[in-house]
DRENDRENPA-409080 format. One record per residue (C-alpha): x negated, y, z negated; chain. Coordinates in nm, 4 decimals. Layout:
N
{px: X; py: Y; pz: Z; kette: A};
...
END
This chain:
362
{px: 0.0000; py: 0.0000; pz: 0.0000; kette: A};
{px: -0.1222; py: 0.3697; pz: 0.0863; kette: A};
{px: -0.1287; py: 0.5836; pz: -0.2336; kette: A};
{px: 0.1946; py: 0.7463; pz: -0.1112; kette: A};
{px: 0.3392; py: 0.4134; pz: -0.0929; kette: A};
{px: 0.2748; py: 0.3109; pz: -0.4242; kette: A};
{px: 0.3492; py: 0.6656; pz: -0.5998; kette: A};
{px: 0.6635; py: 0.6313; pz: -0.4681; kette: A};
{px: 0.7674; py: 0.2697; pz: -0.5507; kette: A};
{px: 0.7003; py: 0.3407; pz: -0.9103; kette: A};
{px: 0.9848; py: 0.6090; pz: -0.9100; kette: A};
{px: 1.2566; py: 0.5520; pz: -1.1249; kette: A};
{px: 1.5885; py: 0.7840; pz: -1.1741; kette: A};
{px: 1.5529; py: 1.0104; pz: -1.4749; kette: A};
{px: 1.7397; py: 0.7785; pz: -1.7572; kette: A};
{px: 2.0817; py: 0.8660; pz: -1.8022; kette: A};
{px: 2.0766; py: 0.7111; pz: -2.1586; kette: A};
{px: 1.7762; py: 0.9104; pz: -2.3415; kette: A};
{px: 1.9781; py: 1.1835; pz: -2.1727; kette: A};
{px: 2.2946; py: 1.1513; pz: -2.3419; kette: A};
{px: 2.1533; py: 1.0993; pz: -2.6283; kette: A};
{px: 1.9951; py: 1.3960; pz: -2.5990; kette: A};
{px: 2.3472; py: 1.5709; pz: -2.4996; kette: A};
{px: 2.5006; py: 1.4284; pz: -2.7850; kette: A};
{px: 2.1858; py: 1.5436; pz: -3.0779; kette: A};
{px: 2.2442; py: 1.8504; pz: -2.8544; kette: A};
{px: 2.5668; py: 1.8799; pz: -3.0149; kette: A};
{px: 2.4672; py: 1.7875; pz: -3.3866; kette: A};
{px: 2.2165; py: 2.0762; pz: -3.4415; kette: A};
{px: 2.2896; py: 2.3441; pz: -3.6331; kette: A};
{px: 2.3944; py: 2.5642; pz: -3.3484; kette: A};
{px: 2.7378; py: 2.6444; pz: -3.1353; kette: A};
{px: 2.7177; py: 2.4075; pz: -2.8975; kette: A};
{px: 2.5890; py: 2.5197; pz: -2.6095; kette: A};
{px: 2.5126; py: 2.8003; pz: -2.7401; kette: A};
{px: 2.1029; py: 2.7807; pz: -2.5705; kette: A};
{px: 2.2341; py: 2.7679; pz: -2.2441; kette: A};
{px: 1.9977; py: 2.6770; pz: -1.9715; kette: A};
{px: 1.7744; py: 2.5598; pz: -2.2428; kette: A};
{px: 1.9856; py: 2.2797; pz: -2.3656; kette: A};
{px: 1.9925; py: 2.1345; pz: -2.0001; kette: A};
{px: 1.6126; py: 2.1608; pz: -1.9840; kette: A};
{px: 1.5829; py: 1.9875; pz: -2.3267; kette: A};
{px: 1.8312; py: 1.6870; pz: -2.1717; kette: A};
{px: 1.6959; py: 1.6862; pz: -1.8249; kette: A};
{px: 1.3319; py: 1.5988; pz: -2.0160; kette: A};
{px: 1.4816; py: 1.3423; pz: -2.2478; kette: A};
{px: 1.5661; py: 1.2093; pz: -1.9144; kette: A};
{px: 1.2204; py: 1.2230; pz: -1.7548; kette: A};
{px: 1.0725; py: 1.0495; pz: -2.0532; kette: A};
{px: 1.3208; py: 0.8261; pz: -2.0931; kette: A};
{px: 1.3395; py: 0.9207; pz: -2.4903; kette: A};
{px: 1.4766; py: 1.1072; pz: -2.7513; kette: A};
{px: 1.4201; py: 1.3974; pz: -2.8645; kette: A};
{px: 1.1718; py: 1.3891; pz: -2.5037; kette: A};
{px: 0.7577; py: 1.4758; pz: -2.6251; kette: A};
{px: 0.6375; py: 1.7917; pz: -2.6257; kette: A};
{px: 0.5319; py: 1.9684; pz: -2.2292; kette: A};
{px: 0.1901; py: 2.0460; pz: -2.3822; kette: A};
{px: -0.0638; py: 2.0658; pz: -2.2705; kette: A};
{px: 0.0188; py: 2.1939; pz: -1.9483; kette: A};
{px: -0.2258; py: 2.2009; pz: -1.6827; kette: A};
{px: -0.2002; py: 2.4180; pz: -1.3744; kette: A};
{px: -0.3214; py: 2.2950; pz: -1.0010; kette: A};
{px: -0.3913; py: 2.5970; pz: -0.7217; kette: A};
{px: -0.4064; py: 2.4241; pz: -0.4269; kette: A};
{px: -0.5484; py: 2.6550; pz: -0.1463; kette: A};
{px: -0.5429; py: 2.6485; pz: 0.2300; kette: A};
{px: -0.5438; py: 2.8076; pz: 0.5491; kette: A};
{px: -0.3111; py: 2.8634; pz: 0.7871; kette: A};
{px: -0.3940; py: 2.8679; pz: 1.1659; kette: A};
{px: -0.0278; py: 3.0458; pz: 1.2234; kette: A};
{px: -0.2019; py: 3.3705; pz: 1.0505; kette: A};
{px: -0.3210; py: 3.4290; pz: 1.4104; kette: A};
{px: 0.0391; py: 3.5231; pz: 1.4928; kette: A};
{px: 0.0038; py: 3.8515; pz: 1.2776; kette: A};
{px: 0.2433; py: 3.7444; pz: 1.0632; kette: A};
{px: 0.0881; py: 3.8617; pz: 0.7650; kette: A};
{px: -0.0872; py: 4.1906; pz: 0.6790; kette: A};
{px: -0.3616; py: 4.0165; pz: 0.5058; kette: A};
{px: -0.7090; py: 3.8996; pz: 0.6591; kette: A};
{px: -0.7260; py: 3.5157; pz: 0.6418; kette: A};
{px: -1.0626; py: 3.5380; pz: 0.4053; kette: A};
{px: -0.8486; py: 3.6676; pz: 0.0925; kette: A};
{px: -0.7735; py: 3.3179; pz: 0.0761; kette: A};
{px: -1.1485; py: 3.2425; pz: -0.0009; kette: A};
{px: -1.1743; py: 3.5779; pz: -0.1736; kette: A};
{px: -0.9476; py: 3.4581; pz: -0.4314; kette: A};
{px: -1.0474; py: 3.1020; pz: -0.4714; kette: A};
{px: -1.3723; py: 3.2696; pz: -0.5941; kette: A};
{px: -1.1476; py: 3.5188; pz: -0.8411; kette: A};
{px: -0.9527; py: 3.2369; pz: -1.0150; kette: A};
{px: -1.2384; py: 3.0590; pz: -1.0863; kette: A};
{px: -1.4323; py: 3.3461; pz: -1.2203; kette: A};
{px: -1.0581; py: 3.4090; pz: -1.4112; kette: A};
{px: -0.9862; py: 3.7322; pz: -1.2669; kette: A};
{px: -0.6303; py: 3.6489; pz: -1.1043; kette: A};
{px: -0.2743; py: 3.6870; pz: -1.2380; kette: A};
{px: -0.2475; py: 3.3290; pz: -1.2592; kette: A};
{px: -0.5620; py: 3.2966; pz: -1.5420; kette: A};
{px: -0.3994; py: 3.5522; pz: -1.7133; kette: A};
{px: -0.0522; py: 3.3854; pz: -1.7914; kette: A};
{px: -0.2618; py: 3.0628; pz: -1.7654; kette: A};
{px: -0.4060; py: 3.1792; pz: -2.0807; kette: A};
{px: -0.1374; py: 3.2841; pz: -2.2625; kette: A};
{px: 0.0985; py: 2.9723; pz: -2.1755; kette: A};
{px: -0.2070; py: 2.7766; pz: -2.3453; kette: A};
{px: -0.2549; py: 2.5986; pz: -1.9749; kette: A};
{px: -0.5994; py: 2.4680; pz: -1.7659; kette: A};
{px: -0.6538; py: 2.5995; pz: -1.4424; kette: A};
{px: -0.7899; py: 2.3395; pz: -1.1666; kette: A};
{px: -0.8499; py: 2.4974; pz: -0.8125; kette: A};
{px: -0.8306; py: 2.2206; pz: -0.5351; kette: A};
{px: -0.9526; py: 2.3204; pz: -0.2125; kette: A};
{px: -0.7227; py: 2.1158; pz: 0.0514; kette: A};
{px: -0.7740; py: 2.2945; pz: 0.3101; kette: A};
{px: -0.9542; py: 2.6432; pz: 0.3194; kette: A};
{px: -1.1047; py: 2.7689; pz: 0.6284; kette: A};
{px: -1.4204; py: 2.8392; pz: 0.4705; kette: A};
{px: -1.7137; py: 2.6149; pz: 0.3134; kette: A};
{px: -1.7314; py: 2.7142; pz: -0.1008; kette: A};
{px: -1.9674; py: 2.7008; pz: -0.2894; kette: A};
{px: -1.9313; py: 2.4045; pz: -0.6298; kette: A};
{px: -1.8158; py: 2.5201; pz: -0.9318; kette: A};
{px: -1.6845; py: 2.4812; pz: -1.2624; kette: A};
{px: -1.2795; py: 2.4182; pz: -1.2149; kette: A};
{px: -1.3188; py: 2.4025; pz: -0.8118; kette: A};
{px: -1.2275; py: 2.0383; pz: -0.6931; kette: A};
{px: -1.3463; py: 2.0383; pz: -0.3240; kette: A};
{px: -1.0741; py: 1.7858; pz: -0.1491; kette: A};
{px: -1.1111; py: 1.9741; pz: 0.1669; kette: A};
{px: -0.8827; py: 1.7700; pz: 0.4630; kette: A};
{px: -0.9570; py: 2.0295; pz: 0.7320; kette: A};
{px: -1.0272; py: 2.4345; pz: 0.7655; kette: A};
{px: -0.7078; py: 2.5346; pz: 0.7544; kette: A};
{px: -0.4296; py: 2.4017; pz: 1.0033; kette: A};
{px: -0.3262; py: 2.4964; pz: 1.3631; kette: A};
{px: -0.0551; py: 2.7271; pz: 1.4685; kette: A};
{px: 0.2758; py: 2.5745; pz: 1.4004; kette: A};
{px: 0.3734; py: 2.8161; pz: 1.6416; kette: A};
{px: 0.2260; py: 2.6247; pz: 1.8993; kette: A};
{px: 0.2755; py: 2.2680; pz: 1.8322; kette: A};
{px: 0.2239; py: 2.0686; pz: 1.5004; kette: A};
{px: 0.0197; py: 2.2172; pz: 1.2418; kette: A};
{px: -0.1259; py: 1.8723; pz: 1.1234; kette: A};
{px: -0.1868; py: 1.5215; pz: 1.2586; kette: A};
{px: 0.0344; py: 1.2809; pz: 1.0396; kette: A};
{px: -0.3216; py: 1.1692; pz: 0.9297; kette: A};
{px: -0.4102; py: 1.4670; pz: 0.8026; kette: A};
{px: -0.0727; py: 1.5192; pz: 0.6099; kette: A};
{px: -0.1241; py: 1.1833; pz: 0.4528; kette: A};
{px: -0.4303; py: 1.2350; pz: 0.3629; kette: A};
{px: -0.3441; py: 1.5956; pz: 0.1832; kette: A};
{px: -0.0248; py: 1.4197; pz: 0.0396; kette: A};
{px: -0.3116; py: 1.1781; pz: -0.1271; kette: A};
{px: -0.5084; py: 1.4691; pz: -0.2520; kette: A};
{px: -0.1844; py: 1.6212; pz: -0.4488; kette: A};
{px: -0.1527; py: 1.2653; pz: -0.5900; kette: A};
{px: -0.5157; py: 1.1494; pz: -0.7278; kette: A};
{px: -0.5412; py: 1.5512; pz: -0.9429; kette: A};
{px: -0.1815; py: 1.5087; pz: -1.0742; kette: A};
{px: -0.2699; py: 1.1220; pz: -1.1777; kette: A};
{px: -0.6499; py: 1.2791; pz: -1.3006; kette: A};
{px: -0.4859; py: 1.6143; pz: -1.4821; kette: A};
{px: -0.2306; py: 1.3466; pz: -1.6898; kette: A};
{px: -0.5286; py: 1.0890; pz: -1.7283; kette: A};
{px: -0.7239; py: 1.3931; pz: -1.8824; kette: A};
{px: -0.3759; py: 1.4458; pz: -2.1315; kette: A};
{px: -0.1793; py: 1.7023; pz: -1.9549; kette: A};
{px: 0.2011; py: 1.6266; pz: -2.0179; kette: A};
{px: 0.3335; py: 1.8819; pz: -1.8136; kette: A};
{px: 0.2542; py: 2.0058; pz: -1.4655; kette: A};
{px: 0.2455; py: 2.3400; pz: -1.2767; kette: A};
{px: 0.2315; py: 2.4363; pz: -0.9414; kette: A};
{px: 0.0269; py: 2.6684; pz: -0.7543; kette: A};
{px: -0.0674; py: 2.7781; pz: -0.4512; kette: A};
{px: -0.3213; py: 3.0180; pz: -0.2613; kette: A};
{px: -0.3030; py: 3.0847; pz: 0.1547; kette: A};
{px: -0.2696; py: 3.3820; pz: 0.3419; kette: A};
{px: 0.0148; py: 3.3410; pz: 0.5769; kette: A};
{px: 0.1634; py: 3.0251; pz: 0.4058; kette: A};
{px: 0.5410; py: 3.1752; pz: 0.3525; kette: A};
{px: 0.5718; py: 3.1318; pz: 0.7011; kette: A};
{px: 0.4980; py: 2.7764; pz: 0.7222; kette: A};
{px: 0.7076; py: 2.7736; pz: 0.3961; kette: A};
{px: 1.0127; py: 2.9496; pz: 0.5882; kette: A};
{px: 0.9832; py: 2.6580; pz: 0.8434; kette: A};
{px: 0.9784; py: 2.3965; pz: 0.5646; kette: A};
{px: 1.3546; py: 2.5487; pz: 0.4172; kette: A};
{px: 1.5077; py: 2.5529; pz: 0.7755; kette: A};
{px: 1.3749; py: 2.1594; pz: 0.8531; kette: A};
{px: 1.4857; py: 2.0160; pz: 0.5538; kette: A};
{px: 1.8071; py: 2.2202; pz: 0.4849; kette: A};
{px: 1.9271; py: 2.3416; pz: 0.8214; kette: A};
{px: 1.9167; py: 2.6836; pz: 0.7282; kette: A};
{px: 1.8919; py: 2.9493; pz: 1.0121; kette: A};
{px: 1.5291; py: 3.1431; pz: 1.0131; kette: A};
{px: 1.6537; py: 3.4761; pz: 0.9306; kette: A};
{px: 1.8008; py: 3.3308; pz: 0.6268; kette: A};
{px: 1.5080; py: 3.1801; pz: 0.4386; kette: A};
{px: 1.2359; py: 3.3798; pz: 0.6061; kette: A};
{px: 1.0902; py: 3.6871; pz: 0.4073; kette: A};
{px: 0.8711; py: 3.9376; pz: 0.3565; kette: A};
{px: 0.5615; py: 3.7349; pz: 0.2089; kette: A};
{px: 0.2687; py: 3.9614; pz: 0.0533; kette: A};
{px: 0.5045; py: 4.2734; pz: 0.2055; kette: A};
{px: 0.5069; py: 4.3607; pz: 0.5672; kette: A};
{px: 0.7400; py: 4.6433; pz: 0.7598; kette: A};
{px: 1.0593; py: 4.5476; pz: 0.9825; kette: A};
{px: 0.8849; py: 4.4767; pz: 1.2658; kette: A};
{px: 0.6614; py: 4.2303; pz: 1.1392; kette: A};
{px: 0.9258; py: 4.0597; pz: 0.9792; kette: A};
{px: 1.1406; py: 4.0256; pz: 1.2907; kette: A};
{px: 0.8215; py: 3.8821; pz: 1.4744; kette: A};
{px: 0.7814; py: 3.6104; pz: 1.1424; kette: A};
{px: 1.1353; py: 3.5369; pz: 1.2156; kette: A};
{px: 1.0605; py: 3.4708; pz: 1.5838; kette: A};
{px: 0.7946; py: 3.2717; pz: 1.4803; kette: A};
{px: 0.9965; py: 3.0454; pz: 1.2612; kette: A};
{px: 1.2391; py: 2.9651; pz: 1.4932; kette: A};
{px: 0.9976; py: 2.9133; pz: 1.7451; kette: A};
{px: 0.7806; py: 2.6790; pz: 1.5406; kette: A};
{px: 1.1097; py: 2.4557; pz: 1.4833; kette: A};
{px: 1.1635; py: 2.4559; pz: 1.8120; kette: A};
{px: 0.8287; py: 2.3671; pz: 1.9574; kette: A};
{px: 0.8041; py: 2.1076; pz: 1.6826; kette: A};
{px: 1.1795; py: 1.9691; pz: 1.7722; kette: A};
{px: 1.3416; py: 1.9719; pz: 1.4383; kette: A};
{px: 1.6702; py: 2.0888; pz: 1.4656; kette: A};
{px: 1.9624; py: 1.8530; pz: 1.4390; kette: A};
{px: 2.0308; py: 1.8764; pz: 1.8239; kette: A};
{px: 1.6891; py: 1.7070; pz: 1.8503; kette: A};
{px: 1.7805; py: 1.3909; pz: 1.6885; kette: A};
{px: 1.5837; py: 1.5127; pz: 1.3767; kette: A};
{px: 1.7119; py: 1.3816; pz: 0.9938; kette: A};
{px: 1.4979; py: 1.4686; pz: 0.7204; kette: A};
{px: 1.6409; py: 1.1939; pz: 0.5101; kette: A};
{px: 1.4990; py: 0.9790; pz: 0.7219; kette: A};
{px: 1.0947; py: 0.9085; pz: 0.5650; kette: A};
{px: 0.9557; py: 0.9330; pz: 0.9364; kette: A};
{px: 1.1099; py: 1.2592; pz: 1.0310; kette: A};
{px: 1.0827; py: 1.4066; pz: 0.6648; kette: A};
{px: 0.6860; py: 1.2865; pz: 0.7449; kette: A};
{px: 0.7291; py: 1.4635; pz: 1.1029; kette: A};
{px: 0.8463; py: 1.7701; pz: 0.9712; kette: A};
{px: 0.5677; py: 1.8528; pz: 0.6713; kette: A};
{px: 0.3315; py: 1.7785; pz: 0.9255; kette: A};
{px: 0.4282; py: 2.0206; pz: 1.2194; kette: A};
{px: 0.5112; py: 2.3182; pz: 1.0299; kette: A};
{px: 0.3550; py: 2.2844; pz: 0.6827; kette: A};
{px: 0.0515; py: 2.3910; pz: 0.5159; kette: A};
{px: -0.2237; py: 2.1583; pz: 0.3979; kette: A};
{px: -0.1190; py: 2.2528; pz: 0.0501; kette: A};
{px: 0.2141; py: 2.1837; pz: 0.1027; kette: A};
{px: 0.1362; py: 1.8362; pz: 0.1419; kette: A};
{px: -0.0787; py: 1.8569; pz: -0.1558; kette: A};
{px: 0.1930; py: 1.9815; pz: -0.3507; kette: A};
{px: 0.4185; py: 1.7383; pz: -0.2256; kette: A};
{px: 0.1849; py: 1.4689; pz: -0.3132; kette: A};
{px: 0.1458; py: 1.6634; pz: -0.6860; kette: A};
{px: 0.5276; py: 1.6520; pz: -0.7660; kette: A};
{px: 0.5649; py: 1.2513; pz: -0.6545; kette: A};
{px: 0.2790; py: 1.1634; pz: -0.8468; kette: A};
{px: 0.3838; py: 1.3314; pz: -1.1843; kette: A};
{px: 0.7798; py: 1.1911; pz: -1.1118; kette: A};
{px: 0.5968; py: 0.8186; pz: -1.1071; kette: A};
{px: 0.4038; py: 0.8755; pz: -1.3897; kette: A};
{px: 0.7523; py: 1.0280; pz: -1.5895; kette: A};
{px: 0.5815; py: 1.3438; pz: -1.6637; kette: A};
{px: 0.7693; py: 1.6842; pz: -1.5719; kette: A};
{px: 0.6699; py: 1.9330; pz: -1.3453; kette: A};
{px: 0.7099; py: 2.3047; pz: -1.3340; kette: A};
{px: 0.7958; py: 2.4581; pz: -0.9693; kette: A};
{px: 0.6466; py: 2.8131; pz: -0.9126; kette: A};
{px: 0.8426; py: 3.0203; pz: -0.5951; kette: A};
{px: 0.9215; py: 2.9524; pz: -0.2149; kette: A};
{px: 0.5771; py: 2.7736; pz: -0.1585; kette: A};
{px: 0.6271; py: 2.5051; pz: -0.4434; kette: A};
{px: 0.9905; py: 2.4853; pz: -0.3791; kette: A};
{px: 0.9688; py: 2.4420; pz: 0.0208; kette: A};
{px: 0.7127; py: 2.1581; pz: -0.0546; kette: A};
{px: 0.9637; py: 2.0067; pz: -0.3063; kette: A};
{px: 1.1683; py: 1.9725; pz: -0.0382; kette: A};
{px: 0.9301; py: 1.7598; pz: 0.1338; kette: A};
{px: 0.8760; py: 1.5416; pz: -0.2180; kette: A};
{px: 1.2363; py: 1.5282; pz: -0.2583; kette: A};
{px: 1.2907; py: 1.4056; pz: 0.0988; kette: A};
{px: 1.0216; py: 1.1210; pz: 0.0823; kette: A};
{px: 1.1835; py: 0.9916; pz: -0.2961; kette: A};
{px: 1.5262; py: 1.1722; pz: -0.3602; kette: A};
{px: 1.4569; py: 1.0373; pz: -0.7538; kette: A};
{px: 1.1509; py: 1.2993; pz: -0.7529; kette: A};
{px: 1.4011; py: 1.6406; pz: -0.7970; kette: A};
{px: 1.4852; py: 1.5318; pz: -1.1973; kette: A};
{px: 1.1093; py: 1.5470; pz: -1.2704; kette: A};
{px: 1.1205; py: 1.9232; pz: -1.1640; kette: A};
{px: 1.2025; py: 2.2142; pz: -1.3666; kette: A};
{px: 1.2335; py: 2.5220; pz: -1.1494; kette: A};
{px: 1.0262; py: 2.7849; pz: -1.3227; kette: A};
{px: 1.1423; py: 3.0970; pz: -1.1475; kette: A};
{px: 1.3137; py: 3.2026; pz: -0.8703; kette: A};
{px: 1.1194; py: 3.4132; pz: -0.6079; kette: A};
{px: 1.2192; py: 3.7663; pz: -0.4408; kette: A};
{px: 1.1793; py: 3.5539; pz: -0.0980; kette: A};
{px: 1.5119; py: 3.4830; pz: 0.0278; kette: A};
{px: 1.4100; py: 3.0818; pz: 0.0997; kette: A};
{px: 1.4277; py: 3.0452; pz: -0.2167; kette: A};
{px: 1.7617; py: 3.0706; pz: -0.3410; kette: A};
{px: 1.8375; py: 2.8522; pz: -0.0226; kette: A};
{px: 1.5716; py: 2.6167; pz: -0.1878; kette: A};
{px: 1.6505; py: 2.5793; pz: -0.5600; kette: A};
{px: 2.0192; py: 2.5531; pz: -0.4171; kette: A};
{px: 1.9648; py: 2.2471; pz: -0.1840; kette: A};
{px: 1.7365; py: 2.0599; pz: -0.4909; kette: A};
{px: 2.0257; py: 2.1611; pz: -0.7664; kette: A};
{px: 1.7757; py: 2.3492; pz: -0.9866; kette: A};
{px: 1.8498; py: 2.6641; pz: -1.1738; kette: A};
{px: 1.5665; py: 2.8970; pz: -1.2439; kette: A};
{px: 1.4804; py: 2.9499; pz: -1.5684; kette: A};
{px: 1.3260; py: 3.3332; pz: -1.4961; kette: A};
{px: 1.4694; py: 3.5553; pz: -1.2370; kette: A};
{px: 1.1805; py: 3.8535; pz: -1.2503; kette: A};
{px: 1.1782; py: 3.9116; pz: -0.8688; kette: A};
{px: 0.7860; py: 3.7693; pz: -0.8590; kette: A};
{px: 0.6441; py: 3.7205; pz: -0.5065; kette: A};
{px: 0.2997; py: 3.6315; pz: -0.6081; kette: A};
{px: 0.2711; py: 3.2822; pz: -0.6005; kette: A};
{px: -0.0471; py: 3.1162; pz: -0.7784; kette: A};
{px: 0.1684; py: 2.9022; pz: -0.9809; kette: A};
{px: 0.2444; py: 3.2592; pz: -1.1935; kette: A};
{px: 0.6275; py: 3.2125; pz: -1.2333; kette: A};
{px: 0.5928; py: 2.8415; pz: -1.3559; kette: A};
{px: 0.3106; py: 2.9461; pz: -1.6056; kette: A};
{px: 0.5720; py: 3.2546; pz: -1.7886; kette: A};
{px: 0.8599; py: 2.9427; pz: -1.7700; kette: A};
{px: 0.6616; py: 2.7354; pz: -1.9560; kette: A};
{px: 0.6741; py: 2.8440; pz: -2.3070; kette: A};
{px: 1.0647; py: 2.8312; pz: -2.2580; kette: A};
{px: 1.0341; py: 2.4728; pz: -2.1328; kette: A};
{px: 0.8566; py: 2.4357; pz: -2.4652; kette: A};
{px: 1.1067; py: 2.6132; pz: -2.6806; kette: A};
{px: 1.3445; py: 2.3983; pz: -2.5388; kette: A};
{px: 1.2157; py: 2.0928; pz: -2.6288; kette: A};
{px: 1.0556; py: 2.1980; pz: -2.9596; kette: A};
{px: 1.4222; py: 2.2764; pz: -3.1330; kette: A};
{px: 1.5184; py: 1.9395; pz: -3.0205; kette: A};
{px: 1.2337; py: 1.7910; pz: -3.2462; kette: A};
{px: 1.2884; py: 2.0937; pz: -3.5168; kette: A};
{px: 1.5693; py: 2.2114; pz: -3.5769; kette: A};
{px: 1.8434; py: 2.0533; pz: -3.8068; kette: A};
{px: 2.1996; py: 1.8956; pz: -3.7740; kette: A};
{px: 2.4877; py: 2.0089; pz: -3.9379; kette: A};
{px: 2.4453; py: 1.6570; pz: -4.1701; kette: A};
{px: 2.1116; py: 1.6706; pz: -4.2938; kette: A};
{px: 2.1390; py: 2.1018; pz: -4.3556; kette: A};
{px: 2.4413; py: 2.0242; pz: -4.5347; kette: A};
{px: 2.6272; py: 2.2984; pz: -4.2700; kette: A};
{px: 3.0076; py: 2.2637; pz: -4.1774; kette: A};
{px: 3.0423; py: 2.2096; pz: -3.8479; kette: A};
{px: 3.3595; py: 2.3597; pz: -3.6760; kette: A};
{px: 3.6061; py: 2.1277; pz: -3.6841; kette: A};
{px: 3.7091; py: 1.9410; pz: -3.4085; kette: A};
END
């Protein structure tokens, strides 16, 4: 069995029992019930990862950057030279980004896993060089990867989530760094969810009207060259086509991602989704092993309009709505001391028997 193979064999639905149980100790503590909202549905939809209640702490978290290139940034669809993506490989691992920042205060490790950057870097501390290719080619143009390469990325995303949770990380984040990669993300929402290009494709790192109406183009002309609209014959529930369709229009760490969400689903450990690049490569994860969306916990909910489309197709609810656009794996790092709140009164707090509170009667 490939490593994709066997990741995905050894997914399991999130247990229904541990998460009633959950539901129902929900209900005992010392609280209105439902009175945490959103929170008590995190709490339950953990019990249900681990298969246990109350589920085990989300700590320590460990955050993975995967970065890449993107050969569609020869479009122009992005303000941004293509070497920032190098340029800030070298700043999160000398901790100068947003991302080390939160990183630090959620109490997280930050791993940098070049995928796919169009650039030879230099070893250090925190960099793990996985490097499939320099960056893809123009989805644009024709497919972005060879289903080799997409495999191989896939595997990349699943050997540092199994190595992060060997090292004792018991919760994952996303993250992601590569100029031009909302447009390959834009093309991921429309393959997977049949959502027109205008609707899911946005603004990115900020560009004028123009611009945008040329991404747009670009989108729709990358699903067309790549033949995966419905009038094709294309199915993303079908494993070859979902396969197809991360390969032609996504981004080497798309894949990775991908790859990062399957592997913590089969080893029952949950994983925090940053914005629109995360979520458009859950797709993908969720495609390949439909089992895989329970393990996810959608940290945020980006100011790019794919997005909402996203989180809506998976059935996640963002747990902050900030309007973020960075990316980095910044939005799942400020979620993650709620994921933790959520899960510590479940292990803390009392129930109405053992405080010796009346509970409203019935």
């Amino acid at each position: 069995m490939t490593p994709l193979d066997e990741t995905i064999s050894a997914i399991r639905p999130a247990d229904r029992n541990a998460m009633a149980r959950a539901r129902e100790h929900q209900d005992r503590l010392t609280k209105p019930r439902g009175a945490l909202g959103v929170l008590e549905d995190v709490a339950v939809r953990l019990a249900g990862v681990a298969g246990v209640c109350p589920p085990p702490m989300p700590a320590p978290a460990a955050l993975a950057i995967f970065a890449a290139d993107h050969g569609v940034h020869a479009q122009g669809v992005s303000p941004w030279p293509q070497e920032v993506t190098t340029q800030m490989v070298a700043n999160f691992l000398a901790g100068g980004a947003v991302a080390n920042s939160f990183a630090a205060s959620a109490g997280a490790s930050v791993t940098v896993v070049d995928v796919g950057v169009a650039a030879d870097l230099p070893a250090a501390p925190g960099l793990r060089a996985r490097k499939v290719a320099y960056g893809t080619a123009d989805l644009s143009l024709g497919p972005a990867m060879t289903a080799d390469q997409a495999a191989a990325a896939l595997a990349v995303g699943v050997e540092t989530a199994r190595e992060l949770i060997e090292d004792g990380a018991r919760c994952l984040i996303t993250g992601d760094m590569g100029i031009a990669n909302t447009t390959a993300s834009a093309a991921l929402i429309c393959a997977y969810t049949g959502r027109e290009a205008a609707e899911v494709t946005g603004r990115g790192t900020g560009i004028d009207d123009a611009t945008h109406q040329h991404k747009i183009d670009v989108v729709r002309r990358a699903l067309e060259v790549n033949r995966l609209r419905e009038t094709d014959g294309f199915a993303p529930e079908r494993r070859d086509d979902a396969l197809r369709a991360l390969a032609s229009v996504g981004g080497l760490e798309h894949a990775a991602i991908a790859g990062f969400i399957l592997a913590a689903a089969a080893a029952r450990v949950p994983v925090i989704l940053d914005g629109v690049i995360a979520g458009s490569a859950a797709l993908a994860a969720v495609a390949l092993a439909p089992a895989a969306a329970s393990y996810c916990v959608a940290g945020h909910r980006s100011a790019e309009p794919g997005h909402a489309a996203t989180l809506d197709h998976l059935g996640l609810r963002p747990l902050v709505d900030l309007e973020l656009r960075l990316g980095e794996g910044t939005g799942g790092l400020l979620a993650h001391p709620l994921v933790s709140a959520a899960v510590r009164v479940m292990h803390e707090v009392a129930t109405f028997d053992s405080a010796g509170v009346t509970d409203k009667e019935r």
